[in-house]
C-alpha positions as CSV (number, residue, x, y, z in Angstrom):
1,X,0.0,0.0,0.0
2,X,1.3,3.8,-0.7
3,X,0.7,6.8,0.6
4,X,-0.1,9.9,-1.1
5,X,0.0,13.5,-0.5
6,X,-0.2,16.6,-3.0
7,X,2.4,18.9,-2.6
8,X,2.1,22.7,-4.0
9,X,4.7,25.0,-3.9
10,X,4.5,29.0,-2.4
11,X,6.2,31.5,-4.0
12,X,7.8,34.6,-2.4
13,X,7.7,38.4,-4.5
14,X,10.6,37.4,-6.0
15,X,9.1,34.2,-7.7
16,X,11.6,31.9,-5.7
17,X,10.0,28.7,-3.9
18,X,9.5,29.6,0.1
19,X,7.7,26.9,1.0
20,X,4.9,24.0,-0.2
21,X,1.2,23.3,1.0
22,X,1.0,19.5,1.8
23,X,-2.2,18.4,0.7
24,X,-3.7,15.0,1.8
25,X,-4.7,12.7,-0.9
26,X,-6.0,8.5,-0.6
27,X,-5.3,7.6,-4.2
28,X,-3.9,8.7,-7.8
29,X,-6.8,10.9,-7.7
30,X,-5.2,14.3,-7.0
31,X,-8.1,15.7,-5.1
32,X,-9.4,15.4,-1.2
33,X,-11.4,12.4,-0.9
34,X,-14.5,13.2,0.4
35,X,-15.8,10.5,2.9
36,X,-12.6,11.5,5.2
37,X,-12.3,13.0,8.6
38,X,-10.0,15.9,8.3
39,X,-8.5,15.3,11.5
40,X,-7.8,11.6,10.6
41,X,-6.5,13.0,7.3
42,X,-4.3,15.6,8.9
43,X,-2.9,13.0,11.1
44,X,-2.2,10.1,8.1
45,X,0.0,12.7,6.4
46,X,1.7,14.0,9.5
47,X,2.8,10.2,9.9
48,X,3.5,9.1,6.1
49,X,5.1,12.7,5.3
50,X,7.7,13.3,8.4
51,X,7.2,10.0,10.8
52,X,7.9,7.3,8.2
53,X,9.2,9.1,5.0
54,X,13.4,9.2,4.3
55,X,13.1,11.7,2.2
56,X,11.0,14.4,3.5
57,X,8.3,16.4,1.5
58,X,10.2,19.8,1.2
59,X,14.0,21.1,0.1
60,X,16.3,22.6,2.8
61,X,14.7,25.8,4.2
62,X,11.8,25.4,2.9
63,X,8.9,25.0,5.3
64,X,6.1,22.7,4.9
65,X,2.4,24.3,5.2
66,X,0.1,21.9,6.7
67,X,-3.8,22.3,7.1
68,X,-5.4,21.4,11.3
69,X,-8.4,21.2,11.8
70,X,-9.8,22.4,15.1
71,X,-9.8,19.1,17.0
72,X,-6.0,18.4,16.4
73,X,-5.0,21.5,17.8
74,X,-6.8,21.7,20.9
75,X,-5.0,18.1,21.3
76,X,-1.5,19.8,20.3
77,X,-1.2,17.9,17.8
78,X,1.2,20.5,15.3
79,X,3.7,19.6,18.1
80,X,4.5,16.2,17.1
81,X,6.5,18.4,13.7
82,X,9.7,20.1,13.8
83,X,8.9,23.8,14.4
84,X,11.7,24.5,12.1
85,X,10.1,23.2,9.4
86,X,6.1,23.5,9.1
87,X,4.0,26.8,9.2
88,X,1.0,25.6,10.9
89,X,-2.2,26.5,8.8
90,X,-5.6,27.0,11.0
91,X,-8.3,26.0,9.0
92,X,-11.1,28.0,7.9
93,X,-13.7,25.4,9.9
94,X,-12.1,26.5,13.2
95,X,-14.1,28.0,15.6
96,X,-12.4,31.3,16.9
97,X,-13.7,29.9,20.3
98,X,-11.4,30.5,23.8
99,X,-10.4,26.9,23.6
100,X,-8.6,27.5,20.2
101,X,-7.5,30.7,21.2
102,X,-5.4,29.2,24.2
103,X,-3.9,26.6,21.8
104,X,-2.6,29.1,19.1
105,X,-1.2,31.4,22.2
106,X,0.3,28.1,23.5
107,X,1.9,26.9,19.6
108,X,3.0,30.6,19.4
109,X,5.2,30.2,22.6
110,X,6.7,27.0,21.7
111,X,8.0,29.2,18.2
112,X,5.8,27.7,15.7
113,X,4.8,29.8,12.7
114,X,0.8,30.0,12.4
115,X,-1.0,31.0,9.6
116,X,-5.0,31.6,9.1
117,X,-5.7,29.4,6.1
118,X,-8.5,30.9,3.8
119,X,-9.1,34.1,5.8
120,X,-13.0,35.2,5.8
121,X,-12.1,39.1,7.5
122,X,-14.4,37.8,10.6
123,X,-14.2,40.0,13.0
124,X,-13.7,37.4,16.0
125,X,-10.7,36.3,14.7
126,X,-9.3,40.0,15.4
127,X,-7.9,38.8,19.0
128,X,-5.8,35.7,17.5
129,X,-3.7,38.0,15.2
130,X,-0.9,39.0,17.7
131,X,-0.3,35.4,18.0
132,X,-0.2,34.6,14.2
133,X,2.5,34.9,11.0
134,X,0.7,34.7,7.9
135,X,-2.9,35.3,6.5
136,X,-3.8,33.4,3.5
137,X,-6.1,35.4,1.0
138,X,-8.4,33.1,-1.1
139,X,-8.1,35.2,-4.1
140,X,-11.2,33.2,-6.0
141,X,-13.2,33.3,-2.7
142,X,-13.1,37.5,-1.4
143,X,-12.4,38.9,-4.7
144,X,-8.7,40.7,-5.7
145,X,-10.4,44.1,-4.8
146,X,-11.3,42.7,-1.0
147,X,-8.2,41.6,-0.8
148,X,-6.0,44.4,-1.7
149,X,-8.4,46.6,0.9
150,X,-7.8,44.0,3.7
151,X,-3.9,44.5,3.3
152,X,-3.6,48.3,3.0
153,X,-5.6,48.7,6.0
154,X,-3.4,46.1,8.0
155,X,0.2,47.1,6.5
156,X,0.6,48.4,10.4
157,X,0.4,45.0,11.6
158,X,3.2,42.6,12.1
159,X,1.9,39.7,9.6
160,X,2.7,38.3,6.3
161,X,0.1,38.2,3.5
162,X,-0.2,35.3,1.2
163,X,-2.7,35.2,-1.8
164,X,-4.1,31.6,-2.2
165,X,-5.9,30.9,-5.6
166,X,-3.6,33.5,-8.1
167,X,-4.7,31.9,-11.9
168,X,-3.9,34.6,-13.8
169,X,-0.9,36.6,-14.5
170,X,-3.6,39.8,-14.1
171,X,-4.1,38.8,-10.4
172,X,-0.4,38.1,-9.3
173,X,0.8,41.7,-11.0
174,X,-2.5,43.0,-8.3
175,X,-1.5,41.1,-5.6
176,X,2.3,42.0,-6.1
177,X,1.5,45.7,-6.0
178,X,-0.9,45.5,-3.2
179,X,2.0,44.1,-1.0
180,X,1.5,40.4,-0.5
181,X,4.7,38.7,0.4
182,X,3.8,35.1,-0.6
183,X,1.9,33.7,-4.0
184,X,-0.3,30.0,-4.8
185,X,-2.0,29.1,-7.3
186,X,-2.8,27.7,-10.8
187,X,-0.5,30.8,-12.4
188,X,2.3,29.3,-10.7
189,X,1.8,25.5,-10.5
190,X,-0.9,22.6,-9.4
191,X,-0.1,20.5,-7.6
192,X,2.2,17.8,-7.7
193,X,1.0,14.0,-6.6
194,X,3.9,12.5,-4.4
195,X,3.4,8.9,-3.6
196,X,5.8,7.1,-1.2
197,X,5.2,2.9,0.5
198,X,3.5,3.2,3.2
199,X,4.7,1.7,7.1
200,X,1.8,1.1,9.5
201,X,2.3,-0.1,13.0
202,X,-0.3,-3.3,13.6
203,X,-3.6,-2.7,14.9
204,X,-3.5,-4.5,18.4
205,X,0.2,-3.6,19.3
206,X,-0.9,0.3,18.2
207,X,-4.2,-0.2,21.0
208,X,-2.1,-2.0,23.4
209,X,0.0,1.3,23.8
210,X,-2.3,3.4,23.1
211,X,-3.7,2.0,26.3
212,X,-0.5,2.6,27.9
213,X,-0.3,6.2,27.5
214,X,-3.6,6.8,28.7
215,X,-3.1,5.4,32.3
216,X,-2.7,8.1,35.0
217,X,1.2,7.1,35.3
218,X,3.3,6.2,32.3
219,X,4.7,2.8,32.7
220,X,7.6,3.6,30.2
221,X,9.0,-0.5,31.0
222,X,5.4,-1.6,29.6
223,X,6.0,0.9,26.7
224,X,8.7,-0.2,26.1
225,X,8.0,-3.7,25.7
226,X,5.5,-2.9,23.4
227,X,7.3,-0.6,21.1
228,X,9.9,-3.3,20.6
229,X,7.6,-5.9,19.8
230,X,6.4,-4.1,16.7
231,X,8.9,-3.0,14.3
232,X,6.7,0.0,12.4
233,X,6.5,1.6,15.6
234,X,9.7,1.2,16.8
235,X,10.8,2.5,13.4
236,X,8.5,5.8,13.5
237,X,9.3,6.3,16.9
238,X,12.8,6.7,16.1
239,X,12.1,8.7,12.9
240,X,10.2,10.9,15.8
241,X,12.7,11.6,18.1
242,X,15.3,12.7,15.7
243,X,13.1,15.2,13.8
244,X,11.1,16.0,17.4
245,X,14.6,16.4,19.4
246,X,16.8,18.9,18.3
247,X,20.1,17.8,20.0
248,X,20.5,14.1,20.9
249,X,23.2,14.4,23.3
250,X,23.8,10.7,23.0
251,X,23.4,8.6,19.8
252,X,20.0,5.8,21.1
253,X,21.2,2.3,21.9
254,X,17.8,1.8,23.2
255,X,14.1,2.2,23.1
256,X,14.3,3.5,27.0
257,X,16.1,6.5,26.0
258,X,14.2,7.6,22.9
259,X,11.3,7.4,25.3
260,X,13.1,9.6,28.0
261,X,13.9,12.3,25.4
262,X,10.3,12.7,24.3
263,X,8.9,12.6,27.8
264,X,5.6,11.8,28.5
265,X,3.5,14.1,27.0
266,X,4.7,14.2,23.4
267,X,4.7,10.1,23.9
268,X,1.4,10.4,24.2
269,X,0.8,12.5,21.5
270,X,3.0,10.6,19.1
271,X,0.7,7.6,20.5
272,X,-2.2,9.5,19.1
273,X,-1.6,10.7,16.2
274,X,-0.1,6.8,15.2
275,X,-2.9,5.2,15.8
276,X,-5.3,7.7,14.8
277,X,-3.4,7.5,11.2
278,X,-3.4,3.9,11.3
279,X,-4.4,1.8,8.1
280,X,-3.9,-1.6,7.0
281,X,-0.9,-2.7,5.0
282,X,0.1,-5.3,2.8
283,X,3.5,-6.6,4.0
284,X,3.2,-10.1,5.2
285,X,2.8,-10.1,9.2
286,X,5.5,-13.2,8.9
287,X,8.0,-10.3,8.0
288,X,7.2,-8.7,11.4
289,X,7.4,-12.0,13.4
290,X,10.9,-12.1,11.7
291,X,12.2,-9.3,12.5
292,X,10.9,-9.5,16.0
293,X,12.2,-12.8,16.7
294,X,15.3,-12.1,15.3
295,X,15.9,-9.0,17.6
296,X,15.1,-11.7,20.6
297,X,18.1,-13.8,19.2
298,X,21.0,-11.4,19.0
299,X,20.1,-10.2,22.4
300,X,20.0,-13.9,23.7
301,X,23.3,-14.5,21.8
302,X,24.3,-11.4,23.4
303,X,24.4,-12.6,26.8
304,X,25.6,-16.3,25.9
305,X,29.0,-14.2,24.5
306,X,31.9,-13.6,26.5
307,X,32.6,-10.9,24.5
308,X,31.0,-8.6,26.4
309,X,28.8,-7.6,24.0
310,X,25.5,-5.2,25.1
311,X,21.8,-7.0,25.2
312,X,19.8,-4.0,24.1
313,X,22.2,-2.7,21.0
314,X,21.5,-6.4,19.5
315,X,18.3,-6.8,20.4
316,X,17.5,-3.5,18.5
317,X,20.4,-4.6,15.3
318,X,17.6,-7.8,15.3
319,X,14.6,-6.0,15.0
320,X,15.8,-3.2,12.2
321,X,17.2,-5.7,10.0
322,X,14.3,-6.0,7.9
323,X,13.5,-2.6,8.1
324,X,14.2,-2.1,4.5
325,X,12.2,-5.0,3.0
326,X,9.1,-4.0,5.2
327,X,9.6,-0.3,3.3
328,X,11.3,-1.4,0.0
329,X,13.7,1.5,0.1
330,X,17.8,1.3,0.6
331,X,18.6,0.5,4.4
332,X,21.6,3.0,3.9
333,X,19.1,6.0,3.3
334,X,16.4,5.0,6.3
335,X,18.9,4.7,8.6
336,X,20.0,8.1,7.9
337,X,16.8,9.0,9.4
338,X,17.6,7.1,12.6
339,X,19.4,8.5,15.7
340,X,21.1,5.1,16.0
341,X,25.0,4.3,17.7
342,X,27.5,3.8,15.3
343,X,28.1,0.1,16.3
344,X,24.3,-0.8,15.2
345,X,24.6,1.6,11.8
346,X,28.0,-0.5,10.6
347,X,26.0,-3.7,11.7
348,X,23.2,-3.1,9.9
349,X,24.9,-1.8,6.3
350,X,28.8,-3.9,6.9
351,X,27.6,-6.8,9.6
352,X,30.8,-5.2,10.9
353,X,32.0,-5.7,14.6
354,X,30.2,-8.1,17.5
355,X,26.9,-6.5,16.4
356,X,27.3,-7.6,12.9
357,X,28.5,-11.1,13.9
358,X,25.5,-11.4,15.9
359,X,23.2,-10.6,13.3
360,X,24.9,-13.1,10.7
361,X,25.5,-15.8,13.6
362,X,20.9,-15.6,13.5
363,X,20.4,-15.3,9.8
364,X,22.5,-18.2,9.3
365,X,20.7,-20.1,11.4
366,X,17.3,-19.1,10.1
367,X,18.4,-19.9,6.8
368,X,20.5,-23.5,8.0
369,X,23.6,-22.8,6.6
370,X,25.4,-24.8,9.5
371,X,29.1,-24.7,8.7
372,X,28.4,-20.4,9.1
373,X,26.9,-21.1,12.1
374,X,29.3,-23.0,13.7
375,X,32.2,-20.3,12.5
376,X,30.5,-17.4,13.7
377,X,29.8,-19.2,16.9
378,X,33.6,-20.0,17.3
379,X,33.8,-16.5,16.6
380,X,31.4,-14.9,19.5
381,X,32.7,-17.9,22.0
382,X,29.2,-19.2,21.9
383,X,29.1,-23.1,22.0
384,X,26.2,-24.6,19.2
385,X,23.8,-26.2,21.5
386,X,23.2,-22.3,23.2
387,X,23.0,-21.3,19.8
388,X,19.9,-23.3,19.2
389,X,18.2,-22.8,22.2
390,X,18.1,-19.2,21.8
391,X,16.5,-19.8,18.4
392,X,14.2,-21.8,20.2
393,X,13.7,-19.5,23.0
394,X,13.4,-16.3,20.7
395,X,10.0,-18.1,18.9
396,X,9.2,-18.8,22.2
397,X,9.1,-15.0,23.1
398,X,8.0,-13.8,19.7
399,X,5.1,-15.6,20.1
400,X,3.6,-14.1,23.1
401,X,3.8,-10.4,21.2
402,X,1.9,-11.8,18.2
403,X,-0.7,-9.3,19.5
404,X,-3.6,-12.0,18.6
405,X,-5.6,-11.7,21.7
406,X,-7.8,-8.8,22.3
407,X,-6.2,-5.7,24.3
408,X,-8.2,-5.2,27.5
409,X,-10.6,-2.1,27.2
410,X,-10.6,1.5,28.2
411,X,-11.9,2.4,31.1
412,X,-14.0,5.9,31.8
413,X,-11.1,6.9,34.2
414,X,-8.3,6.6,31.5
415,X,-10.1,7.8,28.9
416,X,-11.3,11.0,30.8
């Protein structure tokens, strides 16, 4: 299955791209579906287009311009992006209410930039301005006249004026005189369809945490433990942190610490918006069973070695080893994405070093090719009959987190 969004670019007056709108899109179709939630749609491109995608959707400064609808910003939800990266476009459907007021006040603070998307002049969106960057004209919508008027008698206000819906070379020369600092539209260019594969996390493991993260108190061990036994979310939640943490004082070796850098409340939000986005997929679920047993295996193999080689570094070399079949893109690029230690990176792409012995010592014996086995055992000072068991022991554990028995249900309390 694929993803898809529609990506337009802005313009600034000097005709150079500034930026492009991210548009949500379900198919080759290169229009909004219509039977969608918007704040389901918002949150399925925040996932495919920075959570799970190596490549990004803009350049280098260039921001992204993405649409919320009212629901995901009371929850926040704009801070699950890089600030450095995304203006944050209010839809026109908001309510100018106190309860949105308080979030764009709050999304200000934090340094976002905020734009009004499709502007309608109301008057009770007066008080939000001092907290806002850009208003977006709809050109088609209030009429070129309207909209020249509107800027001339706010050129005393700190904001940024961009006219939405320029198609003819008529309106941009009107809008460029008037003062408008940013251009979109059909004049310029439509938008282009992107598609990229898309990675979603497993239905069960995705409500199991979800669960998780709505208790009173975090239990970051039980997170844990779920996080690692799915590899899509272990693989967006390391995407996360390095786009969500600016500085990663030490490269991650573990699922504990990505979890103690975001802390618990953008966990909970990254919880959200996952499973809120979540879809079905069509990788076989054996690949994830794979990948998860194999991560149990190094880390058993781990402690069998008296090389003194670490538990959770292998265990997590295990589990991202099939991270590139899952998304059919080079390992060498995703990883680039990932905050990982050195010695897991030149495991992965060389099986260089104990990590990368580790992971060869398991594949070989998944794929029976004995006389490897017994060499890279010699290697790692791990005698062959431990070498079985922890194959043996690694379905053993697999098993439990095939996530095939109901998750137990919400109660009032944690859902309040």
């Amino acid at each position: 299955m694929y993803s898809y969004v529609a990506r337009q670019p802005i313009f600034n007056r000097h005709q150079k791209t500034a930026g492009y709108e991210l548009l949500f899109r379900d198919g080759e179709s290169n229009a909004f579906p219509a039977d969608i939630d918007e704040n389901k749609a918002t949150c399925r491109l925040m996932v495919n287009s920075f959570m799970a995608d190596s490549d990004g959707m803009a350049q280098p400064g260039k921001r992204c311009f993405i649409n919320f609808p009212h629901r995901s910003l009371i929850r926040l939800l704009p801070t699950l992006l890089p600030k450095k990266q995304v203006v944050i476009e209010v839809l026109e459907t908001c309510e100018p209410n106190d309860e949105l007021l308080l979030a764009i006040r709050h999304l200000n603070r934090l340094g976002y930039m905020i734009a009004l998307d499709d502007f309608n002049m109301d008057p009770r969106w007066q008080r939000f301005l001092p907290f806002v960057h850009i208003i977006k004209l709809d050109l088609l919508k209030i009429g070129i006249e309207a909209a020249c008027e509107f800027i001339a008698s706010n050129r005393d206000k700190k904001l940024m004026f961009l006219a939405e819906k320029v198609e003819t070379h008529s309106d941009y020369t009107r809008a460029h005189e008037a003062g408008f600092h940013f251009f979109q539209g059909y004049y310029f260019s439509r938008p282009e369809l992107l598609k990229n594969r898309n990675l979603k996390p497993e239905r069960l493991s995705t409500l199991r945490l979800l669960q998780e993260v709505c208790q009173e108190s975090v239990d970051f061990e039980r997170v844990e433990q779920i996080i690692a036994s799915d590899l899509s979310l272990s693989y967006l939640l390391l995407r996360y942190v390095n786009t969500a943490v600016d500085r990663l004082k030490v490269p991650i070796s573990e699922f504990r610490q990505a979890l103690v850098y975001l802390g618990e409340e953008k966990l909970k939000v990254f919880v959200s918006a996952v499973a809120t986005a979540q879809a079905s997929f069509d990788k076989p679920h054996e690949l994830y069973a794979l990948s998860l047993q194999r991560g149990r295996m190094c880390e058993i193999l781990a402690a069998a070695s008296s090389k003194g080689i670490e538990a959770k570094p292998a265990f997590m070399t295990g589990l991202l080893s099939l991270i590139d079949a899952l998304l059919d893109q080079p390992l060498d690029e995703l990883l680039n994405q990932l905050p990982l230690q050195a010695e897991i990176r030149q495991a992965l792409l060389h099986q260089q070093g104990a990590l990368g012995q580790l992971l060869d010592l398991a594949v070989a014996y998944e794929q029976a090719q004995w006389r490897q086995v017994s060499q890279l055992g010699h290697a790692l000072a791990i005698d062959a009959p431990r070498i079985g068991q922890s194959y043996q022991l690694a379905m053993q554990w697999s098993s439990k987190y095939d996530l095939q028995a109901p998750p137990r249900p919400l109660t009032v309390a944690q859902t309040g």
